[in-house]
N, C-alpha and C positions, 0 to 999 in steps of 0.2 A: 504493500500500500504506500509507501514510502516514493516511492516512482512514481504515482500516479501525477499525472499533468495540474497546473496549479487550478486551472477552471472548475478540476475535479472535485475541489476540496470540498465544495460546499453541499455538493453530492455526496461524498465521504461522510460529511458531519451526519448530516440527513439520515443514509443510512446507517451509520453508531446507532445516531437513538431509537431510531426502529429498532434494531437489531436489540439495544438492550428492551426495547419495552416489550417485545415480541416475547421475547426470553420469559420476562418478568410473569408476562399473559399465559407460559406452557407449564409454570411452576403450578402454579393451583389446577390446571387439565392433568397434569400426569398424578397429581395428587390425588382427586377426582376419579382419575382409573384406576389407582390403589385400590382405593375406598369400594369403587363400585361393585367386587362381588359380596362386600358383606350384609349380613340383612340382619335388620335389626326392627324390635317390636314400635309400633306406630307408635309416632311422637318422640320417636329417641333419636338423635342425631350423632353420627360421629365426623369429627374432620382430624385434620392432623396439628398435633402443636406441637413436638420438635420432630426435624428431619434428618437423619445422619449420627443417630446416636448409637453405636458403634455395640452391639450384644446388648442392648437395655435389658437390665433384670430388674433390683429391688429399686424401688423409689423412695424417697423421703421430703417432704413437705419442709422448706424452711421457710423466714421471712415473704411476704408481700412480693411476687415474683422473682422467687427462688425455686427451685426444685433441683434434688440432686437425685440422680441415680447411679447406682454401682451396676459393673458387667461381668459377666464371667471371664467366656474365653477372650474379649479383648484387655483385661486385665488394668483396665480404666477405671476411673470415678471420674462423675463428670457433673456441671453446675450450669443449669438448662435457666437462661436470663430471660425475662420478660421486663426488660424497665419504664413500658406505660402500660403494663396491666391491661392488653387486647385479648388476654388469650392465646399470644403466638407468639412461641421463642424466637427470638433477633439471634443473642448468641448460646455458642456452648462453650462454656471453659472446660479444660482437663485440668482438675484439682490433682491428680495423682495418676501414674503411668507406672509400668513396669510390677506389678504386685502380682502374689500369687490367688489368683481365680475370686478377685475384688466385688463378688456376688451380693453381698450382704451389708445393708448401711441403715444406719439410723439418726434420726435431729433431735437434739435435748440441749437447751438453755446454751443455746448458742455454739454449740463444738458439734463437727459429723464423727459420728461413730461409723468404721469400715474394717470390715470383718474379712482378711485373709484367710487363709486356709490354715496357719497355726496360731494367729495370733489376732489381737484388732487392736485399732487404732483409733485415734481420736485426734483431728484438726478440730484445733483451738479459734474461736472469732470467725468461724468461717465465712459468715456473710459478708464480712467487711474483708476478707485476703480471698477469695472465692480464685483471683485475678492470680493471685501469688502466692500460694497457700507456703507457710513456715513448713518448718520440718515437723512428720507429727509425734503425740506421744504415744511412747505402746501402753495400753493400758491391761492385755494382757498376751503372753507369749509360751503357751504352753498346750496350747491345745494339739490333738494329735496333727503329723503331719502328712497325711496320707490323703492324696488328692481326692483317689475315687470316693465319688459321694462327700468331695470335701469343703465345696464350694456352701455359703453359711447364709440365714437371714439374722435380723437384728430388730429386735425391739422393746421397747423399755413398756413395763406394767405398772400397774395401777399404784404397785406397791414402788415402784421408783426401782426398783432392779432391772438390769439390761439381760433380757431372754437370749440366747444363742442354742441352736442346735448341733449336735453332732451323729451325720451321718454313719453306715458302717463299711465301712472300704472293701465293699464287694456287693455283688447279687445277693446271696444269703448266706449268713454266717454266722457263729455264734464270738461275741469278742467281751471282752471285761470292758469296765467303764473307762472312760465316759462315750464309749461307741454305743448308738441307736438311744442315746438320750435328749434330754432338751435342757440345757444347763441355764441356772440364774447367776448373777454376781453382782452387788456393788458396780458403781459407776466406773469407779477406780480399779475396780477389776479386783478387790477382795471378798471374801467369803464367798468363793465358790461352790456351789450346790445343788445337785443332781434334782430337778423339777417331776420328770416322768421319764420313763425307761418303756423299752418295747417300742423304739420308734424308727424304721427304717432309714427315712431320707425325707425331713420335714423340709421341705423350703417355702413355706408360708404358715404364718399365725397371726393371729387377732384375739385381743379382748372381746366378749359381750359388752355391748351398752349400756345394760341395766345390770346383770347378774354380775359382771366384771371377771366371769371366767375365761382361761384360756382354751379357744379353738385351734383347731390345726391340720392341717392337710398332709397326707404322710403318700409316698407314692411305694406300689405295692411289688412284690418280687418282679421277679419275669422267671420266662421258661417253664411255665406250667403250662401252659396253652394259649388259645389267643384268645378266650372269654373268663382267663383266673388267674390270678387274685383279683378283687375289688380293687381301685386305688381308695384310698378311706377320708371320708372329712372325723375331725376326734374331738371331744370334747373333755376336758380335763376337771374337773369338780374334786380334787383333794388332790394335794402335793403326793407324789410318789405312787402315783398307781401307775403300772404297767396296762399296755397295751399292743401286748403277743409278740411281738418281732425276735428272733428269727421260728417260735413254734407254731403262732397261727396267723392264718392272713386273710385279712376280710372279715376278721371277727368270728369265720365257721369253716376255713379251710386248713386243717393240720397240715403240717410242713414234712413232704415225705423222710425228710432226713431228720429234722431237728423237733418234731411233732411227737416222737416217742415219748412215753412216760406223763405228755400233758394232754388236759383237755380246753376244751375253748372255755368253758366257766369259768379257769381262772384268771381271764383278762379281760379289762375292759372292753367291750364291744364298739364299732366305731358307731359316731350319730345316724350318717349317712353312707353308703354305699358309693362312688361317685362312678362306677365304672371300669372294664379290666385295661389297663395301663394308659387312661387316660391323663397321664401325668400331674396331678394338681398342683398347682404352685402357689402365688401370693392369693392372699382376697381380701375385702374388704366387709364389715357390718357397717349398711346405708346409711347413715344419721341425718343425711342431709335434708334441705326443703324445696329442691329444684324438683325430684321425681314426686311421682305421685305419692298420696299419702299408704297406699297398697306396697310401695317399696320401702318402707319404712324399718329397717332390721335385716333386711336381705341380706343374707350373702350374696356377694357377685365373686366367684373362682375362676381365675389362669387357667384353664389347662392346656398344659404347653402341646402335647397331644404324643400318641403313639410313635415309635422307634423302631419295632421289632414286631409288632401286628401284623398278620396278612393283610388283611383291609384297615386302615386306616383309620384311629378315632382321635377324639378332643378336639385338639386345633380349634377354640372355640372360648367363651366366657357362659359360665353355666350360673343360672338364677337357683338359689336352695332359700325355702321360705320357713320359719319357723315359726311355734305358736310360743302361747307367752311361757311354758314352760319347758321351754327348749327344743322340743322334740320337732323332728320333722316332718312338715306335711308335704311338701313338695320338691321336685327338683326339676329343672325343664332349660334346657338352652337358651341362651338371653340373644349373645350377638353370636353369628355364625359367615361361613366363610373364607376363612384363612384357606379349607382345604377345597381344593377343586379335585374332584376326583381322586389321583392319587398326586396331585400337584400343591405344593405348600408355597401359601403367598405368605404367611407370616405364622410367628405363633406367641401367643398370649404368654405374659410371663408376671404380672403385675399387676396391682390395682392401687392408687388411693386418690381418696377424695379433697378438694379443694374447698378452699375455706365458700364458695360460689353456690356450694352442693352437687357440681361439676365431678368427673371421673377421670382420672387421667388410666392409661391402660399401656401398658410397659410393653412393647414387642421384641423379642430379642433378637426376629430372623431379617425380618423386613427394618428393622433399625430403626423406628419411631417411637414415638410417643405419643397417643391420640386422645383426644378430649371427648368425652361422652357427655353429652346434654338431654336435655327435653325439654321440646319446644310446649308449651301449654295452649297456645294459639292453633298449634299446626296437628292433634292428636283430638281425637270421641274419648280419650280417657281424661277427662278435666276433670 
């Protein structure tokens, strides 16, 4: 372009800004074709609010257009900017690079909590160094260091302790603690202490709203078939109950190897059933006032979807309805789509909610972040 004749230039400029505005005008149409095979219940909208976020797993709500999320396999944490509050990230920072399998993050009283595979972390002030984050502190360095099923969530309870799960570094197996547990600590990472045992590969949990227990999603063996084990939603109602891993799965299938000598009476049973390997991952309990007053307490579940299936399931966000005394009445597909036949456009790995009553929804394949709404003007369910 640089050659071009000097008459030309003003043709040149001309077309720059087509050219950039054209551009501008293909971002939200390919976004648009993203979007277009999911289907979701009238009156619910999804668009995209970040683009380019490199494995998105756990999210964590910080300050007034903050959100951070951790990723697995790209080994990132990242700080997803909104600075006039439209609903649509401008930038992304990388608060942290190079970490082992960076899945797992949590926001509490101004420092992100990020949970490595042996150890977690904690950036201090985040919101104000987001741009330049310090060196951070370990606040604890001992967890086991064995990748598979090593990758962690994070979340601080009712009671002000930070929850962390540990996976068991295989398909099935039986191992001493703190493998197939769900571990508490202090902020600072003392008085460590085993919460529930019998749990495969949790990578998602929630408080209830009202009851203030821990729920949890636990994903179930493999190589039994391609309709066993359950993967399980689990509810926790007294510190230290077990719930079967590695003797039963699904709450009523004995483990041919490690099922000897037990029965299913002795473990907790899970609430719900979600499905055989539809992977469950993060979810959320609804509180907000955007959806109808019918979603009130919902669960909304990731499931990141099937691996090793003949046919193909999850890849999907599943609705679980509960009545006031926990129990469940329902379960039924919210938003679907990811899978096209045996082709995966994306897959669900996250949920939570913005202070709006808005949904953000974590993708780790398609690399997004997307915004779930309900319009009240645009839905017969007002």
């Amino acid at each position: 372009m640089e050659n071009w004749p000097r008459e030309s230039l003003a043709h040149q400029s001309i077309y720059t800004v087509l050219l950039i505005v054209g551009c501008l005008w293909l971002v939200p149409t390919a976004r648009a074709r993203d979007l277009a095979p999911l289907i979701l219940p009238p009156g619910f909208n999804l668009a995209v609010y970040a683009d380019g976020v490199t494995n998105a797993r756990q999210m964590a709500i910080g300050p007034p257009g903050l959100v951070f999320v951790g990723s697995r396999d790209a080994g990132k944490v990242y700080a997803l900017v909104d600075a006039d509050l439209d609903q649509q990230v401008e930038r992304i920072f990388v608060i942290a690079e190079n970490l082992a399998l960076p899945s797992g993050i949590a926001y509490r009283d101004g420092a992100l909590y990020v949970a490595e595979v042996n150890r977690i972390l904690r950036f201090d002030d985040i919101a104000e160094h987001y741009r330049a984050p310090s060196a951070p502190t370990v606040v604890y360095d001992r967890l086991p260091n064995k990748s598979h099923h090593g990758w962690k969530y994070l979340g601080f309870g009712p009671d002000g302790k930070l929850y962390v799960p540990v996976g068991v570094p295989c398909n099935v197996c039986l191992k001493s603690d703190p493998y197939a547990t769900i571990l508490r600590m202090n902020p600072d990472g003392s008085e460590l202490e085993i919460h529930a045992r019998g749990i495969r590969n949790s990578v998602g949990f929630r408080w209830h709203p009202v009851t203030q227990e821990l729920w949890f999603t636990d994903n179930g063996r493999d190589w039994l078939g391609d309709d066993s084990p359950s993967c399980e939603l689990n509810r926790i109602t007294a510190a230290g109950q077990h719930f079967g891993f590695p003797h039963v799965h699904g709450g009523d299938i004995l483990d041919p190897e490690f099922g000897a000598g037990h029965s299913v009476a002795e473990f907790v049973p899970p609430a719900a059933k979600l499905g055989p390997h539809v992977a469950p991952l993060g979810f959320i309990f609804y509180t907000g006032k955007m959806f109808p007053p019918q979603y009130l307490h919902n669960l909304f579940i990731a499931e990141h979807g099937s691996w090793n299936r003949t046919d193909k399931i999850g890849y999907r966000v599943t609705r679980v309805v509960l009545d006031t005394n926990g129990g469940v009445v329902k379960q039924e597909p919210f938003i679907t789509g990811w899978l096209q036949g045996d082709a995966i456009r994306g897959r669900p790995a996250d949920l939570v909610e913005l202070p709006d009553g808005s949904v953000l929804i974590a993708d780790d394949t398609a690399n997004m972040v997307y915004r779930l709404t309900y319009d009240l003007t645009g839905s017969s369910e007002k």
